[in-house]
C-alpha positions in Angstrom: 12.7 -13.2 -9.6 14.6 -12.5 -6.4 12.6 -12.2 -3.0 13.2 -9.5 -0.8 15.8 -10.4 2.1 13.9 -11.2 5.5 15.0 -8.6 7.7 14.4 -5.3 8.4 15.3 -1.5 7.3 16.7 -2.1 4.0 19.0 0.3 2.7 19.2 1.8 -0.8 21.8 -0.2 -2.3 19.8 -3.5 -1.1 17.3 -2.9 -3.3 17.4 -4.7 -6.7 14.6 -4.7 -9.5 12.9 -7.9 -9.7 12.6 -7.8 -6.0 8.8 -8.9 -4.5 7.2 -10.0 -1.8 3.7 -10.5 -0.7 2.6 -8.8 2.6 0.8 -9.8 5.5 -3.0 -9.6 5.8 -5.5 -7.5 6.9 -9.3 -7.3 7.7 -10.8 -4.3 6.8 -13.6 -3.9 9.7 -16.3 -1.3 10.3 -14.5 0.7 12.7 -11.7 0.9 9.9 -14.8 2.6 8.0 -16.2 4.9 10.6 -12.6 5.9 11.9 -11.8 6.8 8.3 -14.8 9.0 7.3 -14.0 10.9 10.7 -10.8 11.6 10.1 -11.2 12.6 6.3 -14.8 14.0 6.5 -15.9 12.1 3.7 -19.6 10.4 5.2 -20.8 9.3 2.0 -23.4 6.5 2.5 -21.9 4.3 0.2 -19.4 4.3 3.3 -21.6 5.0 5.8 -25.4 3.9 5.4 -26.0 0.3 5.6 -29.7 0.6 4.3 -28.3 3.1 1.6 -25.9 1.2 0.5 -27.8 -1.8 -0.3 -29.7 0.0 -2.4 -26.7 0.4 -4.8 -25.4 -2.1 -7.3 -22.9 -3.6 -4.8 -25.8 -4.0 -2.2 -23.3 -3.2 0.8 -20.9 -0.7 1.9 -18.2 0.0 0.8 -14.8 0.9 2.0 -13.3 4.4 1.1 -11.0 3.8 -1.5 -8.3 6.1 0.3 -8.8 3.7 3.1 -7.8 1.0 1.4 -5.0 2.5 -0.5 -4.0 4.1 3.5 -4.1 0.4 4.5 -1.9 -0.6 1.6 0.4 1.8 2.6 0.5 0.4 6.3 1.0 -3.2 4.8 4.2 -2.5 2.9 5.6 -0.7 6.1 5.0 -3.2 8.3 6.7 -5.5 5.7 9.5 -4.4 7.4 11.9 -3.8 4.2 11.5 0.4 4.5 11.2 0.3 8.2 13.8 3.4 9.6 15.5 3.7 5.7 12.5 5.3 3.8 13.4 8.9 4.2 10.5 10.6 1.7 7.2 8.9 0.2 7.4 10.8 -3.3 4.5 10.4 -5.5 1.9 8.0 -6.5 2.7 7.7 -9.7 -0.3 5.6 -11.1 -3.2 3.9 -9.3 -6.2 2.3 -10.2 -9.3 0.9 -8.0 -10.8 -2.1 -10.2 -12.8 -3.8 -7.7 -14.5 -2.5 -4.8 -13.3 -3.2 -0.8 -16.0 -4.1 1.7 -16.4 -4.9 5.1 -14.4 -8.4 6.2 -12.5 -8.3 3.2 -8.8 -9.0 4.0 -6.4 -7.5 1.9 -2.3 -8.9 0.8 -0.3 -6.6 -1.4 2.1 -7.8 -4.0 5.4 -5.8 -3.6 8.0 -5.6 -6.7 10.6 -3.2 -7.4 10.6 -2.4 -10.8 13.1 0.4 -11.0 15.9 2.3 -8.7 18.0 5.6 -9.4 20.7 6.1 -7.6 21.3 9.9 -5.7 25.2 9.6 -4.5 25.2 13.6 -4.0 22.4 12.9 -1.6 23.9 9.6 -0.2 20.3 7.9 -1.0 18.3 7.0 -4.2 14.4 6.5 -5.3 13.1 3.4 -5.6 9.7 2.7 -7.6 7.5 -0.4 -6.7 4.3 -2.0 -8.1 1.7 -3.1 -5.7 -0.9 -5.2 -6.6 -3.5 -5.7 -3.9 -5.8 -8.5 -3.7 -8.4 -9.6 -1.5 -9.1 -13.1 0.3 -10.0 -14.7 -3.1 -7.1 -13.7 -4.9 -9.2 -11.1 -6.5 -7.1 -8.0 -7.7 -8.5 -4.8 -6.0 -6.1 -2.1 -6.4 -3.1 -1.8 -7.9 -0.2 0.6 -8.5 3.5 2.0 -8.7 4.7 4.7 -6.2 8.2 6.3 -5.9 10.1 6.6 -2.3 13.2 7.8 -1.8 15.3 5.2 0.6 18.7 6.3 2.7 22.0 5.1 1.5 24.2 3.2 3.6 26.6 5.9 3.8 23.8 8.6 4.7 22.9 6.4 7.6 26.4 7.2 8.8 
């Protein structure tokens, strides 16, 4: 299978099925937590209540899971590869949370094209990717396919 290119802002013709890469890291932190349930409203102790939440099964909190799929989102940005070309985040098209995210947990994502359609009368096409997250063990957390539609070299004209 081919690995992405290393550079930046890839148009849509660059992209090729097959295609992967692994991201960089990230920590998720407590302020990652707080900053979250501010900004989306959702305080549920799981989240928010240390003493709460070790009275659950995972004995801790736990991170929102539209935090982490939010921070998954920032990884594959800051991959670089749909930096200034992706023109439209389309749909989520699956996902599936199979192990929770907690505090100090850092998380990689797992980046594959697995389809693209060209749009000529648009000058850009869609491109759908798999993500597979894991966690600092290796340990799959979330994973996924989404569709974004990416500019064409001759709509960056």
């Amino acid at each position: 299978m081919a690995e992405f290119p290393i550079r930046s802002g890839m148009f849509f013709e660059e992209f090729e099925v097959g295609q992967r890469l692994r991201t960089a890291g990230r920590t998720i932190t407590e302020a990652d937590i707080v900053a979250f349930a501010g900004v989306s409203g959702d305080y549920n102790q799981i989240h928010t209540n240390a003493e709460f939440s070790k009275t659950t099964p995972f004995g801790q909190r736990v991170a929102h899971g539209l935090l982490g799929l939010s921070i998954v989102s920032g990884l594959v940005v800051q991959a670089g590869i749909l930096q200034g070309t992706v023109q439209a985040f389309r749909e989520v098209n699956s996902w599936k949370f199979t192990k929770p995210v907690f505090i100090g947990d850092t998380l990689q994502v797992d980046v594959e094209v697995v389809e693209t359609k060209a749009l000529p009368r648009l000058g850009n096409g869609i491109i759908v990717i798999r993500l597979s997250t894991i966690n600092q063990h290796a340990e799959p957390v979330m994973s996924g396919t989404w569709t974004a539609l990416v500019a064409g070299r001759q709509s960056a004209s």
